[in-house]
C-alpha positions as CSV (number, residue, x, y, z in Angstrom):
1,X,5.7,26.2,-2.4
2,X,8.5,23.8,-1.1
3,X,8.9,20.5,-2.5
4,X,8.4,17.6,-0.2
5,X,11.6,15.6,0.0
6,X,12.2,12.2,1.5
7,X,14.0,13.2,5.0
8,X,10.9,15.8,5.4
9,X,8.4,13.0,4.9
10,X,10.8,10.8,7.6
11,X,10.8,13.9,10.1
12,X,6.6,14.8,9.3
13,X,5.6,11.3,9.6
14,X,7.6,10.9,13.3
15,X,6.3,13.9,14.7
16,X,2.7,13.8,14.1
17,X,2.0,10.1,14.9
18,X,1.8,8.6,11.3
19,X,5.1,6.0,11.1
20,X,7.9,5.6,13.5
21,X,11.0,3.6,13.3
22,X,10.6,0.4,14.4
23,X,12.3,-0.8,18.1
24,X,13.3,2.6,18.3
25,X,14.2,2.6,21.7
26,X,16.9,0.0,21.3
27,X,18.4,1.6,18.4
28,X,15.7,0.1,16.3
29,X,16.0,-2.1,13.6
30,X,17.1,-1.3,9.8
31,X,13.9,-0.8,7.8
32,X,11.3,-1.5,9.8
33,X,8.7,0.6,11.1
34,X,5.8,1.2,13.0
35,X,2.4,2.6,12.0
36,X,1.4,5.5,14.9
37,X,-2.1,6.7,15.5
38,X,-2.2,8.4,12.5
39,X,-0.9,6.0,10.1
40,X,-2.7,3.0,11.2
41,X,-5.9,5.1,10.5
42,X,-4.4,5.6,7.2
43,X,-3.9,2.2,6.2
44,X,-6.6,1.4,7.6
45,X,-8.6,3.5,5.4
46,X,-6.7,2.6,2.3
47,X,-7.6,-0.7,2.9
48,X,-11.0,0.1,3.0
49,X,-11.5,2.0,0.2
50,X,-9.8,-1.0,-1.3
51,X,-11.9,-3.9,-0.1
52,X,-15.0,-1.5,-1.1
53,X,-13.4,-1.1,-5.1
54,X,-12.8,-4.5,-5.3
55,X,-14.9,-6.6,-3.3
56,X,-18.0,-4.8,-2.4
57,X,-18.8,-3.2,-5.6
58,X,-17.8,-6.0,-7.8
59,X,-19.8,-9.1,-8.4
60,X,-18.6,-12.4,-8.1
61,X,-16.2,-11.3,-5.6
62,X,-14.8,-12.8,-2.1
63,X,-12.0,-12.1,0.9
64,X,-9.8,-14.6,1.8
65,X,-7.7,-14.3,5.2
66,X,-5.0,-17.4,4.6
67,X,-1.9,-17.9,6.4
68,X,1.3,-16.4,7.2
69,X,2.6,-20.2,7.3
70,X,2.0,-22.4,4.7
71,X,3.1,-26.1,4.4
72,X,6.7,-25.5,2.6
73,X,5.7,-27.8,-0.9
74,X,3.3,-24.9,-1.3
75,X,7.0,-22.9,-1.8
76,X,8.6,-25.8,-4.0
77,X,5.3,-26.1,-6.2
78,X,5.1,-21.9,-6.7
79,X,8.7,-22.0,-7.5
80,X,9.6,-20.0,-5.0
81,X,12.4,-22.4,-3.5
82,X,14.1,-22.9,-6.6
83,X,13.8,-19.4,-8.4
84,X,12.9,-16.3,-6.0
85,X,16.2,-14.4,-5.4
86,X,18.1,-11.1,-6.2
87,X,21.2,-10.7,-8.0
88,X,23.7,-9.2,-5.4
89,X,26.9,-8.2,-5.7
90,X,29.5,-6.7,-3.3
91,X,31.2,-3.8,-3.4
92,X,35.3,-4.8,-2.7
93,X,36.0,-1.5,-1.3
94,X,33.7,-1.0,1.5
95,X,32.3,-4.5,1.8
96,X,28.7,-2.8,1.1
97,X,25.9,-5.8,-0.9
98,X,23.7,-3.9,-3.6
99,X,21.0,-5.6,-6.0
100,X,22.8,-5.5,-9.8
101,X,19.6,-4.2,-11.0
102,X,18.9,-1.4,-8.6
103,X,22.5,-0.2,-9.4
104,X,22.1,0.1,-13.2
105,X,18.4,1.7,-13.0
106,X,19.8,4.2,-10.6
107,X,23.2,4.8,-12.5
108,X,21.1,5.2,-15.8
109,X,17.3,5.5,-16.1
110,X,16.4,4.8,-19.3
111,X,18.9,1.4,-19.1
112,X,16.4,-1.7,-18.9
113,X,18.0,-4.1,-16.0
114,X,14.7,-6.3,-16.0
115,X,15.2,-7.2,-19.3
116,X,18.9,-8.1,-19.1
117,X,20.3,-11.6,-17.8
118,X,22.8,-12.4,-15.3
119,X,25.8,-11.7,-17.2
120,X,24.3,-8.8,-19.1
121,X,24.4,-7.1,-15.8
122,X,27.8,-7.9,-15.2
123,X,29.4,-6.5,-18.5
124,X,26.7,-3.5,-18.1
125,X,28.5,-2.6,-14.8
126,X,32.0,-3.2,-15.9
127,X,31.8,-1.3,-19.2
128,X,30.2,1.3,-17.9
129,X,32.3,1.9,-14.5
130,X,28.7,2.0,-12.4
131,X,30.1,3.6,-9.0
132,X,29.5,2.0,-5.6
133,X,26.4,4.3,-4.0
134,X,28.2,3.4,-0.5
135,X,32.1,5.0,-1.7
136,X,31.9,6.2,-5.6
137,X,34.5,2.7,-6.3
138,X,33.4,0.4,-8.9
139,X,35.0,-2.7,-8.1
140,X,32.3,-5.4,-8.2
141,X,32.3,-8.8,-7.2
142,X,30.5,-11.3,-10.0
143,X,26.7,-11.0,-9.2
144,X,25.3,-13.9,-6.7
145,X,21.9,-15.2,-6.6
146,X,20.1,-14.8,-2.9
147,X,17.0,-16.3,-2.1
148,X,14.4,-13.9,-0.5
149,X,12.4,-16.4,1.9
150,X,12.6,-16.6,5.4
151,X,12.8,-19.7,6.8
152,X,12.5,-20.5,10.5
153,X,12.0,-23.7,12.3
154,X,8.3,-25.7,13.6
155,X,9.1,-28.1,16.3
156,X,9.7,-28.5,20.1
157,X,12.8,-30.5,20.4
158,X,15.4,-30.4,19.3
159,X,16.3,-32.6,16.4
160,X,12.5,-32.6,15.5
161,X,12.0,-29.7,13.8
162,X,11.1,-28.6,10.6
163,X,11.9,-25.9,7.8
164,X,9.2,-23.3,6.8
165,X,8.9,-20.0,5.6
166,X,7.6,-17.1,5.9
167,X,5.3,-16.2,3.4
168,X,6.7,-13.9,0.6
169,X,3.3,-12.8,-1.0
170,X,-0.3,-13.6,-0.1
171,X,-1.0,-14.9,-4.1
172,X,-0.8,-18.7,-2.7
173,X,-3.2,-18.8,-0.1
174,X,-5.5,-17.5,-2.6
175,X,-4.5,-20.4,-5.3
176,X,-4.5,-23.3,-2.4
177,X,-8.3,-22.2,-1.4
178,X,-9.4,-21.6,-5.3
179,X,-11.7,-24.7,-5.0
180,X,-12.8,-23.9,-1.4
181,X,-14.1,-20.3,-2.0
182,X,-15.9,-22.1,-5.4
183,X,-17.2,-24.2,-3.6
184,X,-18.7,-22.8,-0.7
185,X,-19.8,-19.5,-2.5
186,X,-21.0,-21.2,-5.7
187,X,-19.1,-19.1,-7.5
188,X,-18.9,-19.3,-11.6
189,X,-15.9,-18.1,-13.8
190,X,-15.0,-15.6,-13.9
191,X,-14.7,-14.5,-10.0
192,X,-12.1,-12.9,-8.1
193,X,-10.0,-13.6,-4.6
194,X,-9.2,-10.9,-2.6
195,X,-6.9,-10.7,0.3
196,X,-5.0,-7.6,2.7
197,X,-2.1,-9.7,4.6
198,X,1.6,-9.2,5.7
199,X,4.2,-10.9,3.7
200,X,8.1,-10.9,4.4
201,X,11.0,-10.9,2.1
202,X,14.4,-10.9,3.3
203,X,16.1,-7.8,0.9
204,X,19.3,-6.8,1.2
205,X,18.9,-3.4,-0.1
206,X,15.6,-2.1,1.2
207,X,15.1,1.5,1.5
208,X,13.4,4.4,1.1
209,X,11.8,4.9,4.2
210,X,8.4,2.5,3.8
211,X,8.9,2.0,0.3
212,X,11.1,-1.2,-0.1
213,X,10.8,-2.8,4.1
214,X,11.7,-6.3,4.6
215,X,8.0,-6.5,6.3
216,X,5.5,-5.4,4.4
217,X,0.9,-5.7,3.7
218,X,-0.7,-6.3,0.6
219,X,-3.6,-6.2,-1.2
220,X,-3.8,-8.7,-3.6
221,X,-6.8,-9.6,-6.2
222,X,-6.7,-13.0,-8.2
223,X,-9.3,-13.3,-11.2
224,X,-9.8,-16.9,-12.2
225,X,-11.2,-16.8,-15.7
226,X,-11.0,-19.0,-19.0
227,X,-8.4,-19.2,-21.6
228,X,-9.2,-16.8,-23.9
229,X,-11.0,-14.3,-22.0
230,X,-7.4,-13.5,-20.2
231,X,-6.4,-11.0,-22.4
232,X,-9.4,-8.6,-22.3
233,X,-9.5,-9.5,-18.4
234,X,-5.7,-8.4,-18.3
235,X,-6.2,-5.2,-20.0
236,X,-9.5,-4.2,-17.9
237,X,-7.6,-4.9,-14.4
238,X,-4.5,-2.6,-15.7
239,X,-6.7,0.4,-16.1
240,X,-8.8,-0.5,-13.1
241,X,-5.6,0.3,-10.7
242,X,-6.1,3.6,-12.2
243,X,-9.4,4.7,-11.6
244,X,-8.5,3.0,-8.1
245,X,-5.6,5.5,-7.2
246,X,-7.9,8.5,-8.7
247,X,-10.1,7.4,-5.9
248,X,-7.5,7.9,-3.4
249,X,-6.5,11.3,-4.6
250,X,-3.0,10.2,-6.9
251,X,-3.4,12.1,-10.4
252,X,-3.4,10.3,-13.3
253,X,-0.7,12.9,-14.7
254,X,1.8,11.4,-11.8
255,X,1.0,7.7,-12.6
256,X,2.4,5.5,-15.5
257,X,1.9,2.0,-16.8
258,X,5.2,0.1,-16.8
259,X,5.3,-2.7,-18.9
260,X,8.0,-5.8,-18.2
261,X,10.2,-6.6,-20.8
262,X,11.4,-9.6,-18.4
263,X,8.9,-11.7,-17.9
264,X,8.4,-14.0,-14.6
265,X,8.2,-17.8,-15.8
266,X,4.8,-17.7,-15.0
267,X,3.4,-14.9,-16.8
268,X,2.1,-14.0,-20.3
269,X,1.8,-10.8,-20.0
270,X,3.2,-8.1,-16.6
271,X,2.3,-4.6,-15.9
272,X,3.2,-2.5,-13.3
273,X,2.1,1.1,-12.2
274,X,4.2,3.3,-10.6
275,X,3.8,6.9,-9.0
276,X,6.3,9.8,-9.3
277,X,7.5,10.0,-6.0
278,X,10.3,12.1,-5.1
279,X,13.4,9.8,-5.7
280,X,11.6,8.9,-8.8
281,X,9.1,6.6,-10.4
282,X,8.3,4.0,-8.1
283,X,6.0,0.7,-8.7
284,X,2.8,0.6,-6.7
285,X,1.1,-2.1,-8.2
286,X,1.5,-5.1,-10.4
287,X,-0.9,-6.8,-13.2
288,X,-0.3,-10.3,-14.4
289,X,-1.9,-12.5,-16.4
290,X,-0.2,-15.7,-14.9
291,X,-1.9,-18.3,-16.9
292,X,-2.8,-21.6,-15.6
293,X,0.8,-22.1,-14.3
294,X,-0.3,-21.7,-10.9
295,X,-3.0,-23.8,-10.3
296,X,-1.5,-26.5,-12.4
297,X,1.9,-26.8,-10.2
298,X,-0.7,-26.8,-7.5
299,X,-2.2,-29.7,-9.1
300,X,1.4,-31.7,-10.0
301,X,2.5,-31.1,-6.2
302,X,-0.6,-31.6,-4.2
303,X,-2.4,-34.5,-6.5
304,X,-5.4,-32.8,-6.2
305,X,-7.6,-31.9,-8.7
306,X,-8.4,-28.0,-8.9
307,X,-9.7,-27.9,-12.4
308,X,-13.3,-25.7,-12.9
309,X,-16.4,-27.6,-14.3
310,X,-18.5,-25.9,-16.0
311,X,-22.4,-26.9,-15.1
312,X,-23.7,-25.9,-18.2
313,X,-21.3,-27.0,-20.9
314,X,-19.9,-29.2,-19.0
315,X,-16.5,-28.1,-19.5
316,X,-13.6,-29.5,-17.6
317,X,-10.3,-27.1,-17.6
318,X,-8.1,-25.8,-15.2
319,X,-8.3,-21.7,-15.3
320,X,-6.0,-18.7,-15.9
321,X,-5.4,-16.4,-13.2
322,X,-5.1,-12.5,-13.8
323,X,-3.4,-10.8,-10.7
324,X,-3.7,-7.3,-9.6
325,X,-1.2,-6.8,-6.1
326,X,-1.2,-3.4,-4.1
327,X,1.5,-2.8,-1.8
328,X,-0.4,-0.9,1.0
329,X,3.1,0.8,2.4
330,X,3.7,2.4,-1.2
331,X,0.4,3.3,-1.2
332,X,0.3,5.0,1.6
333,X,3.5,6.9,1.3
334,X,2.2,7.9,-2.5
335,X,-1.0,9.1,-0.9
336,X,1.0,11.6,1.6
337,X,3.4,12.8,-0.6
338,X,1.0,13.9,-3.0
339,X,-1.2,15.6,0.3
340,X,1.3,17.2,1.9
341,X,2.1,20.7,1.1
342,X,3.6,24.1,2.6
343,X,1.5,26.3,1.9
344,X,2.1,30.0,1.5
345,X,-1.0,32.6,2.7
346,X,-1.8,35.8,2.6
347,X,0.5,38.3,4.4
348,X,3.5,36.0,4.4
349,X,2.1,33.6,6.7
350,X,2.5,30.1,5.9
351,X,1.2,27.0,7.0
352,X,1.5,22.8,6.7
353,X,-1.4,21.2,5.5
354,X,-2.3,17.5,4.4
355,X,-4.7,18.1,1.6
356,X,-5.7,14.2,1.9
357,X,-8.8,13.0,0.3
358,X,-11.2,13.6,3.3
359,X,-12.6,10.1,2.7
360,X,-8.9,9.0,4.0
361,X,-8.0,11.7,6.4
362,X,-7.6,9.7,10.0
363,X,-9.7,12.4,11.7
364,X,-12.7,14.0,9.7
365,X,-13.6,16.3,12.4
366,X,-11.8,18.5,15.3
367,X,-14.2,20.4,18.2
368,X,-13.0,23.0,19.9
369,X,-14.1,25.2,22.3
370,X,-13.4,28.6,21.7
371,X,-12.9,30.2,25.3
372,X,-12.1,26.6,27.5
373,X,-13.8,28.0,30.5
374,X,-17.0,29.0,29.0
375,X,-17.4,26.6,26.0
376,X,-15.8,23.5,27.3
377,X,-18.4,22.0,29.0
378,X,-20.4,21.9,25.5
379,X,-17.8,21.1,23.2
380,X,-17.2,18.0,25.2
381,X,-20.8,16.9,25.1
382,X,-20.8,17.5,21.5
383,X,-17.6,15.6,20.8
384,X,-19.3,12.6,23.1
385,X,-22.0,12.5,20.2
386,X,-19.6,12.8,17.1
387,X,-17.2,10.5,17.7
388,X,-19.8,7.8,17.8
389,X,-20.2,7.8,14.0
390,X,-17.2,9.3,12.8
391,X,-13.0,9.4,14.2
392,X,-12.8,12.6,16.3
393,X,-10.4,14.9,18.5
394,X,-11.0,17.5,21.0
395,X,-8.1,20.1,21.7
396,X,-8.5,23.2,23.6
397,X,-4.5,23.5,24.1
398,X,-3.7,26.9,23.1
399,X,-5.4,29.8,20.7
400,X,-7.6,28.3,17.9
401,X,-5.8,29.9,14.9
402,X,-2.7,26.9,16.4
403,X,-5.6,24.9,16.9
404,X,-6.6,25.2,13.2
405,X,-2.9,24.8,11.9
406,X,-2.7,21.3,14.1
407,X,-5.2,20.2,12.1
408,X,-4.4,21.1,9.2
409,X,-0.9,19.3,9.2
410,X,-2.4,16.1,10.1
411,X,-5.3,16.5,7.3
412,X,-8.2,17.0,9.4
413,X,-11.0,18.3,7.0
414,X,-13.3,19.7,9.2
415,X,-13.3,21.3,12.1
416,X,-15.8,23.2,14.5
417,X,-16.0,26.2,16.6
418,X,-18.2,26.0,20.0
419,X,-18.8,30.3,21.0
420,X,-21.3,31.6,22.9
421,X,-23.8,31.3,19.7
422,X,-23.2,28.0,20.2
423,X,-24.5,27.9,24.0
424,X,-27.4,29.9,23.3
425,X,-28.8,28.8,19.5
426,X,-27.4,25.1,19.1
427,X,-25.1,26.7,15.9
428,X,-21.3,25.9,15.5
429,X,-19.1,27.5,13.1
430,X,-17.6,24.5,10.7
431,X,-14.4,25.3,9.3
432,X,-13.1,23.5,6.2
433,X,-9.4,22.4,5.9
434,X,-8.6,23.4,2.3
435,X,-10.6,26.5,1.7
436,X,-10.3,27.6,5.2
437,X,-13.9,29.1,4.7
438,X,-16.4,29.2,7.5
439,X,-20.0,28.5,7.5
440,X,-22.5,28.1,10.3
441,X,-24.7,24.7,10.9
442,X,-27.1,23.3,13.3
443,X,-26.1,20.6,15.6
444,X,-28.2,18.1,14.5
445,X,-27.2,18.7,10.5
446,X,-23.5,17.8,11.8
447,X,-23.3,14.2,11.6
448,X,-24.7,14.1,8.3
449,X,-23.1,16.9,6.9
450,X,-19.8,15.5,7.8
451,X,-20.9,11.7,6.5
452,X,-21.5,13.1,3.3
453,X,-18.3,15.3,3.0
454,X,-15.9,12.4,4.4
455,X,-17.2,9.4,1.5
456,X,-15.5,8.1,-0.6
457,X,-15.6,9.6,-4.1
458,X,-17.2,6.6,-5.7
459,X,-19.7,8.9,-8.1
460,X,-16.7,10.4,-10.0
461,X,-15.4,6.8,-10.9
């Protein structure tokens, strides 16, 4: 079976409709890119199954969608203005800007850049000659510090306008509205914030493909709890991103808990998981128990209070925050590596297949007409009904074995046969992706059928 690489992810995502570069026509523009038919379903889908794990089936839980724009103390009270940047460096030779860090995880992987300061990555590189990616040189200048926030301008004159930013994570919109969602849900600690949004962070070095994008969507979950039950809340959240990934198909065998040495000024305690992609281990989420720092800065900035009072003890204190972030891009790219598969069959044939969780599969169901002529007329009138409860195609392009195979390559778990059974006793033959075994069922047992196959996996959690 051939390994997936990167550039065949690149070329299989462009040519079946999941992600295209972005502004392609104009020679597009350096990592960014567009979701296509397929991929938006994705996301889409991943989001779902997200807002169902963590918002649905969860008590005490709420969405929150807050704004791209925020008023820019929001920045100066989070730290952000003062402390969110990269250390950069450039390469003398061929004038190419690289993150210090990224340089001496890829130049060694068991070295720990996260933990080491400024300077520590300086002598790191010079001791140890870490080449240039761009020309193989190591001549560095010193490392720089490069804010990460984009800022544009509000105002309509000129002379009258205002910095802002561009939000560079969803977490504040969900601290700013703590004391809104309390109050209007009558919520008690501890209870949880969830929000799916864009956020924007201007990286020099972004790459690998949708993996590191200067525009990117997360899902982010805030826990507000007391001091003192942070610890066991911390603990629960980390292993809850795995059962989460199990439920989109990622193996626990190809995840791994990552814990930082570093920590952010904010945090007690930070955990990341990361997923064994190709080019390596790769963080998809992030667990933090950020303490009260948050809502306290909130507090010193604003002049409001956002303390929590307890009605029955009547407590007064201002709580911790455990965070659990997803970044839907990773996500999604984790979720088709680890589908997508060449397959080698019987008699030398072989065949691409997306072995997606059918609960995630953009399409759960593919009718085609065996004979077009004959059977079209039918198979139309039964994709009519279907696609009414579920996403569905129709294709009756070319011989149904390349009909099967188009299906298979963009994970399509089910498909069905309409034949002249069909016409006379109401029967289609349903064809399932991975197997590729065949079975016979009544029309009116489809939709069901199909429901239940296509759900997500929540009994095995």
């Amino acid at each position: 079976m051939k390994k997936i690489m990167m550039e065949d992810m690149v070329a299989y995502c462009n040519q079946y409709g999941f992600i295209f570069q972005g502004s392609e026509i104009y020679g597009g523009l350096a990592n960014t890119w567009d979701y296509g038919p397929l991929g938006t379903r994705l996301k889409n889908n991943i989001k779902d199954a997200w807002r169902y794990f963590f918002i649905q089936s969860r008590d005490n839980s709420f969405e929150l969608d807050s704004d791209i724009l925020m008023n820019p103390t929001v920045w100066k009270a989070s730290g952000h203005l003062d402390s969110f940047s990269d250390p950069l460096l450039d390469c003398k030779e061929c004038k190419t800007r690289h993150r210090a860090d990224n340089l001496i995880a890829d130049f060694d992987e068991n070295a720990k850049p996260d933990g080491m300061t400024t300077e520590e990555m300086v002598q790191y590189i010079r001791a140890n000659n870490v080449p240039c990616p761009k020309c193989g040189k190591s001549n560095f200048t010193d490392i720089r510090q490069f804010n990460l926030m984009f800022a544009t301008e509000r105002g309509v004159t000129q002379g009258s306008t205002s910095t802002i930013y561009l939000r560079p994570e969803n977490a504040q919109g969900e601290y700013v509205n703590f004391l809104n969602v309390q109050r209007t849900m009558r919520a008690k600690l501890p209870f949880g914030i969830g929000q799916i949004g864009k956020a924007f962070r201007n990286e020099i070095t972004p790459g690998n493909f949708t993996f590191r994008t200067i525009e990117f969507e997360q899902m982010e979950y805030q826990t507000f709890c007391k001091k003192g039950t942070d610890e066991e809340l911390y603990d629960f959240f980390k292993n809850y991103g795995i059962k989460f990934f199990n439920l989109l198909g990622l193996p626990s065998e190809r995840l791994r808990f990552h814990d930082h040495e570093k920590l952010a000024h904010y945090a007690k305690a930070a955990c990341d998981i990361e997923y064994l992609f190709p080019f390596g281990w790769g963080e998809i989420n992030g667990t933090h128990n950020r303490t009260d720092f948050d809502l306290s800065r909130h507090i010193e900035y604003s002049g409001k209070r956002l303390d929590y009072i307890d009605l029955v003890t009547n407590e007064r204190y201002v709580p911790y925050i455990i965070e659990s972030t997803y970044g839907v891009d990773r996500i999604v790219l984790a979720v088709l590596f680890e589908a997508l598969q060449e397959e080698e069959l019987e008699g030398g044939d072989t065949r691409l297949v997306l072995k997606i969780s059918p609960a995630l599969a953009p399409i759960k169901l593919n009718v085609l007409p065996v004979m077009k002529k004959k059977h079209s007329e039918k198979a139309l009138e039964i994709y009519n009904y279907v696609k009414k409860h579920f996403m569905a195609t129709y294709d009756d392009a070319g011989n149904i074995g390349r009909r099967y195979r188009r299906g298979d390559a963009i994970g399509t778990p089910f498909a069905i046969s309409i034949d002249d059974d069909t016409l006379n006793d109401g029967i289609v033959t349903l064809r399932e992706r991975d197997s590729m075994q065949q079975i016979r069922i009544k029309l009116e047992e489809l939709v069901d059928y199909i429901n239940e196959k296509t759900k997500l996996p929540i009994d095995n959690i």
